[in-house]
C-alpha positions as CSV (number, residue, x, y, z in Angstrom):
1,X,21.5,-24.3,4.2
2,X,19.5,-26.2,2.1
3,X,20.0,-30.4,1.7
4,X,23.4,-30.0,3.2
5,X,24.0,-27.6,1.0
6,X,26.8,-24.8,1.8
7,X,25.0,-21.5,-0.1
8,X,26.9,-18.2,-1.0
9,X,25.6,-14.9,-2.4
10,X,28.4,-13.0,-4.1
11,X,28.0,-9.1,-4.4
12,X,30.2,-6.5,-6.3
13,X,29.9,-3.4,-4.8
14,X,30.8,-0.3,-6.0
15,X,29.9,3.4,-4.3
16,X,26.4,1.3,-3.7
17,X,25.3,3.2,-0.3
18,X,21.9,3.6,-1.3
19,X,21.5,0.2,-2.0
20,X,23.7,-2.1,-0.9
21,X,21.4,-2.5,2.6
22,X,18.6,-2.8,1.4
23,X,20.2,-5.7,-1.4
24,X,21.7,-7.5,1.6
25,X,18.3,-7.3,3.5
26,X,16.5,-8.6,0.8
27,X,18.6,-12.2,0.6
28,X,16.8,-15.3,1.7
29,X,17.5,-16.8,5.3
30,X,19.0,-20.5,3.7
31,X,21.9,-18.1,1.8
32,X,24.3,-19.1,4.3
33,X,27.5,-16.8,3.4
34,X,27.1,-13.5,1.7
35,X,29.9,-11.8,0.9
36,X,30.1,-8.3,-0.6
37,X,33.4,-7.4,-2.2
38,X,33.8,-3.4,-1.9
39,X,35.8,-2.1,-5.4
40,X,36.9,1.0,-3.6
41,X,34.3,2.9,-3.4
42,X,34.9,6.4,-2.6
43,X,30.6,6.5,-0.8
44,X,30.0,5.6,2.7
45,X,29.2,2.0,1.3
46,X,32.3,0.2,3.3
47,X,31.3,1.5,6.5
48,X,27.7,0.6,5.9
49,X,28.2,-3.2,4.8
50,X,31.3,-3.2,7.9
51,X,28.4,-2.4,10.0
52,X,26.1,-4.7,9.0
53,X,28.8,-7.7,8.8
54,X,29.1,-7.2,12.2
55,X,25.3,-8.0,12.9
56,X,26.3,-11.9,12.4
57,X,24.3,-12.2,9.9
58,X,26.9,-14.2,7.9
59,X,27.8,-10.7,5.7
60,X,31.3,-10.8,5.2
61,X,33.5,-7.9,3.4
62,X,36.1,-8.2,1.2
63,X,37.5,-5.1,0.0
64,X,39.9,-4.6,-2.8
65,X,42.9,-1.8,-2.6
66,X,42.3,-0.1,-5.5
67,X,39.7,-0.2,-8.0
68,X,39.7,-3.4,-10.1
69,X,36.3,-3.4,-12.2
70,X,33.0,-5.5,-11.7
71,X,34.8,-8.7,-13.4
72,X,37.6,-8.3,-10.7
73,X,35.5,-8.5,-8.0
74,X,33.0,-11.2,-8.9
75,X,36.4,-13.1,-9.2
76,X,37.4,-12.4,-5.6
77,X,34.2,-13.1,-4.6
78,X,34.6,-16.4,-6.5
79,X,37.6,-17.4,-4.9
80,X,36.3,-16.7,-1.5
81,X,33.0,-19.6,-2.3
82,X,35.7,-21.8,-3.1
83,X,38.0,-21.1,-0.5
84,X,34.9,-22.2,2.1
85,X,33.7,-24.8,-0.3
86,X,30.2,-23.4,-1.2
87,X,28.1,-25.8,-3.1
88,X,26.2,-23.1,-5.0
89,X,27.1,-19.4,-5.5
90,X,25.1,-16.8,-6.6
91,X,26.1,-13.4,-8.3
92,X,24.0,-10.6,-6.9
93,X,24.9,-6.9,-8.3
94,X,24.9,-4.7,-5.2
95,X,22.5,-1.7,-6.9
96,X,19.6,-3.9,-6.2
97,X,18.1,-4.6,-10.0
98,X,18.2,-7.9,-9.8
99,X,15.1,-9.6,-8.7
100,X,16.2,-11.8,-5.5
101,X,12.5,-13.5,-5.8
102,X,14.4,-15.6,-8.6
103,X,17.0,-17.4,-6.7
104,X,15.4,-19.7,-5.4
105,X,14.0,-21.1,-8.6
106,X,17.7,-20.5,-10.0
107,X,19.2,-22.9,-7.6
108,X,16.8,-25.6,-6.9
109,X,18.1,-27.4,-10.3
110,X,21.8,-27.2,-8.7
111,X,20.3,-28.7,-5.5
112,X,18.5,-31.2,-7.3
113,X,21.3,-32.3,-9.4
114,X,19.9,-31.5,-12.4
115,X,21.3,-29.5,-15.2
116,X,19.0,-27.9,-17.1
């Protein structure tokens, strides 16, 4: 938490088992929810992320039924941030591309209540 902020990584996740650890591992201590929503993949990726959600490392695992698409699951992802009432979200794809260095930088505008 940062300024008595509530901060929440969202991460689509689909047949990601390569990654999707090292992703998680990656994502700065003040993120204070991160939750990974598993598309159905078909790769080891649920129990991975399972396993490390249950590190209490505030990983939490949504998983969808069937397979929805990337757009589906950043939604249910969404939902879930607004559902705990997360000040700022983030949208992290789970095959590690992105560069996490930049997120800090990304949300220090939102924390500083400026917007641009």
């Amino acid at each position: 938490m940062i300024s008595d902020k509530i901060i929440a990584v969202v991460i689509p996740c689909y047949n990601e088992e390569s990654q999707i650890s090292g992703v998680i591992s990656s994502i700065p201590a003040y993120v204070d929810h991160i939750f990974v929503v598993d598309d159905k993949s078909t790769d080891g990726s649920v129990a991975l992320i399972e396993q490390i959600s249950q590190s209490g490392e505030g990983v939490e695992l949504l998983k969808h039924e069937v397979n929805q698409g990337n757009g589906a699951a950043r939604i249910s992802g969404l939902k879930k941030c607004l559902d705990i009432g997360a000040d700022v979200v983030c949208l992290l794809d789970g095959d590690g591309q992105m560069d996490i260095n930049a997120l800090g930088s990304l949300i220090d505008p939102v924390l500083n209540g400026k917007d641009r």
